[in-house]
DODOLUM-869669 format. One record per residue (C-alpha): x, y, z. Coordinates in steps of 0.1 Angstrom, whole numbers, padded with zeros to 4 digits, always signed. Each point is the difference from the previous one (the first is absolute). Layout:
<atoms>
XYZ ...
</atoms>
This chain:
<atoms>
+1610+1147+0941 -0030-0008-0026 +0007+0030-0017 +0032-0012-0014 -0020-0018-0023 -0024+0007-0031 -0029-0018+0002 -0003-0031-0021 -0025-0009-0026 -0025-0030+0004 +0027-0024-0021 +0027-0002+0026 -0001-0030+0024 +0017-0012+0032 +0004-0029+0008 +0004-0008+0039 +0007-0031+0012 -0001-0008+0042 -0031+0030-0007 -0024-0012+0032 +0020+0019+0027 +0033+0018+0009 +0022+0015-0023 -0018-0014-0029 -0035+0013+0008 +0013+0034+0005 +0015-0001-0038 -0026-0008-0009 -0019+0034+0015 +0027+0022-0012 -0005-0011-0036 -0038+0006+0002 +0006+0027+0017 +0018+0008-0035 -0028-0016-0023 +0020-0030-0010 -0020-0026-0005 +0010-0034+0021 +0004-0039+0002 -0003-0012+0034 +0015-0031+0007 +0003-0017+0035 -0015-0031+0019 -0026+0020+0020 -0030+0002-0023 -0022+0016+0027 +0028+0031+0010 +0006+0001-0041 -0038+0009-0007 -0002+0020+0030 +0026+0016-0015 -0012+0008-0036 -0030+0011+0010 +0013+0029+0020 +0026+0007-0031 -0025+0001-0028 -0030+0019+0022 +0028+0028+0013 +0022+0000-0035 -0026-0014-0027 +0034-0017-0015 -0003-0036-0012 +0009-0030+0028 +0005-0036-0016 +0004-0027+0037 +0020-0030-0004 -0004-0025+0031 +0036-0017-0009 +0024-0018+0023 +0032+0008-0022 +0022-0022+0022 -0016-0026-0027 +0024+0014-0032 -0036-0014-0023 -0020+0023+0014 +0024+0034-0007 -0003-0021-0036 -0035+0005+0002 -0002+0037+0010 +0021+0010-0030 -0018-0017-0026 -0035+0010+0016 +0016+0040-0006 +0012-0012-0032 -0035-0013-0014 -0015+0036+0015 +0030+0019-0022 +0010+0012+0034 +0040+0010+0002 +0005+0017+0034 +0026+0025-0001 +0004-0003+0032 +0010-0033+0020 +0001+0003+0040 +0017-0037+0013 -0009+0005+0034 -0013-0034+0010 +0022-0022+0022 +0003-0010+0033 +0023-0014+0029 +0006-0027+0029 +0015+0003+0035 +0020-0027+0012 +0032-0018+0005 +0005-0018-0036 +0003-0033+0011 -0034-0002+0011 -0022+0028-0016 -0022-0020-0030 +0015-0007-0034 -0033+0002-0018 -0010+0034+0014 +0040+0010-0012 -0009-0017-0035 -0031+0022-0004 +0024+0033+0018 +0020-0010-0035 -0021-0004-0023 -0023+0032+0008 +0033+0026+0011 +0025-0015-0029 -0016-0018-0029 -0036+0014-0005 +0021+0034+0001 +0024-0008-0022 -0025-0013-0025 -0023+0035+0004 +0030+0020-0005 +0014-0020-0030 -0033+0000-0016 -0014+0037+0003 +0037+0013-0006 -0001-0020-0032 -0034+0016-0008 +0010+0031+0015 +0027+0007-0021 -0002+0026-0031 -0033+0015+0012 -0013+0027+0023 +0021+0009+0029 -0004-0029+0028 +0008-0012+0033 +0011-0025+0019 -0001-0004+0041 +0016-0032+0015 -0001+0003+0035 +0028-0016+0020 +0007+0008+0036 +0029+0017+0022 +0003-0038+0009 +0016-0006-0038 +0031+0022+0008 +0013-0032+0026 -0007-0036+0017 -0025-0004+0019 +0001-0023+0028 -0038-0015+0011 -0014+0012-0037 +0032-0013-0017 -0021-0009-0029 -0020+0033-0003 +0030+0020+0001 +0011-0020-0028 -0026+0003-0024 +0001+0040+0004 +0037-0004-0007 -0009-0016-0033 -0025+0029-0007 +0023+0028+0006 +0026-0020-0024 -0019-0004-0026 -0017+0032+0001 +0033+0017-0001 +0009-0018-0034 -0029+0003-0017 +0000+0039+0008 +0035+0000-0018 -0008-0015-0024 -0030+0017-0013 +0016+0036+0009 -0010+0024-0024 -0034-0017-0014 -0034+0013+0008 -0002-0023+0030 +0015+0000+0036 +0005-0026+0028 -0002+0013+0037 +0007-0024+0031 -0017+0012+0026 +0017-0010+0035 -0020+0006+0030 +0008-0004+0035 -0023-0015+0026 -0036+0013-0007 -0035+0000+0012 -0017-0028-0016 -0010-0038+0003 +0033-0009-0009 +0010-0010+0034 -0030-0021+0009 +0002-0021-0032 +0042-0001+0008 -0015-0011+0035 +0018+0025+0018 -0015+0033+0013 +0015+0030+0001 -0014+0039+0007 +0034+0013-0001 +0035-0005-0021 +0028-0001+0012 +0003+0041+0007 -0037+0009+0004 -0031-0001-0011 -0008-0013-0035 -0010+0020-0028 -0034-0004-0014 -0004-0024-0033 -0016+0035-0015 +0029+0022+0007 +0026-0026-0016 -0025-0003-0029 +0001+0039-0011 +0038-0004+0006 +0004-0026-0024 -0024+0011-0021 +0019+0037-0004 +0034-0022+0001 -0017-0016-0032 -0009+0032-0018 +0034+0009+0007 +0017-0032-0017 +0020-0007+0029 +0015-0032-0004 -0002-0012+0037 -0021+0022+0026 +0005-0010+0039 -0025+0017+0022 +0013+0016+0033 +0034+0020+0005 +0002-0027+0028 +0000-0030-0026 +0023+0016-0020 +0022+0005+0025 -0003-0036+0006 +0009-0008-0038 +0030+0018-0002 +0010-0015+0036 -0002-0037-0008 +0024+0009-0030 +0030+0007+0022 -0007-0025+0032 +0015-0031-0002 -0025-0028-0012 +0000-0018+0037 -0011+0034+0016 -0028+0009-0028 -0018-0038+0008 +0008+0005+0042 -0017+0033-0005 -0030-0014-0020 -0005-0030+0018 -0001+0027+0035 -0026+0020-0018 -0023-0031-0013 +0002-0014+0038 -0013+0034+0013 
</atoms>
């Protein structure tokens, strides 16, 4: 699939947020793997440096770490003027960190929910509305804001999780409507269930979705990563999950929030 795409020059940057593991991580070795130079940006400093150091020795591309918690809306402030005192404008913007709780709403904890909210809503919103701004009336760009299968319906015991990813798919839409035709394009990303900590920090494990085994965080990265160089508007990974999308559009609303409410109890 890499050799759908010419090889950048040494003045396109990517910005990755969520870049220590998962989907994020493997963005971030498809773009060196296509000498775009990258801003890392996650909480783990020790997987982040780990992390450039096997980019720049394999890819000799330039690797700028961030050691951010971006649920704090001051410190996504922070990263963009630090990239605007370095006269860095990525031209590509991957909103991939966020992150989910299992539980019954009534009792799972409002301050981890506050920080779900901040990190998968605001700080996202404020990335997106800042590079698009920047973006805008230059070199061809990108933007990745990845959402979930779980924004397509509620979702019982991660009620607010499904909700933010609602919000991101919304909004995404929009924007992509409204910029249609410039030199810049939004793609939501909507995975399904995937290999990654997700689950632990959502404090629920899980091997397996609801029909099989989960895809690996590197094969949903190359698919949204193609789905990007495409300009798709909205890319779900998985004939299953979108199967599953186009389902929940004709079910009545009681069956759709029965049938998640099954799956999340499995």
């Amino acid at each position: 699939m890499y050799n759908s795409f010419m090889k950048e020059n040494n003045l396109n940057w990517a910005v990755v947020t969520g870049a220590s593991s998962g989907i994020g991580l493997e963005f971030a070795r498809i773009f060196a793997h296509n000498q775009v130079n990258l801003v890392l940006v996650a909480r783990n400093i020790n997987a982040l440096n780990s992390l450039s150091k096997e980019l720049t020795s394999q890819f000799k591309i330039k690797v700028l770490v961030y050691e951010l918690d971006l649920s704090e809306i001051s410190n996504a402030e922070g990263l963009v003027e630090d990239l605007d005192k370095r006269k860095i404008t990525p031209n590509y913007l991957i909103n991939n960190a966020g992150f989910g709780d299992f539980g019954t709403f009534s009792e799972t904890s409002w301050d981890k929910e506050l920080k779900m909210i901040n990190l998968n809503i605001i700080t996202l919103t404020y990335l997106t509305k800042i590079y698009l701004k920047k973006m805008l009336g230059g070199k061809r760009s990108y933007i990745v804001n990845v959402a979930s299968g779980a924004a397509f319906q509620p979702g019982p015991l991660m009620a607010v999780y499904f909700a933010t990813k609602a919000y991101v798919l919304h909004l995404s839409e929009a924007v992509s409507e409204e910029i249609d035709g410039t030199n810049v394009t939004v793609t939501t990303l909507c995975p399904g269930p995937t290999q990654s900590n997700f689950w632990s920090v959502a404090g629920k494990e899980k091997t397996f979705g609801i029909l099989g085994k989960m895809p690996s965080s590197k094969q949903v990265a190359e698919f949204g990563y193609q789905a990007m160089l495409d300009s798709k508007r909205v890319a779900v990974y998985g004939w299953t999950n979108r199967l599953g999308t186009f389902l929940v559009r004709l079910l009545p609303r009681s069956w759709v929030t029965k049938a998640i409410l099954y799956a999340q109890s499995t």
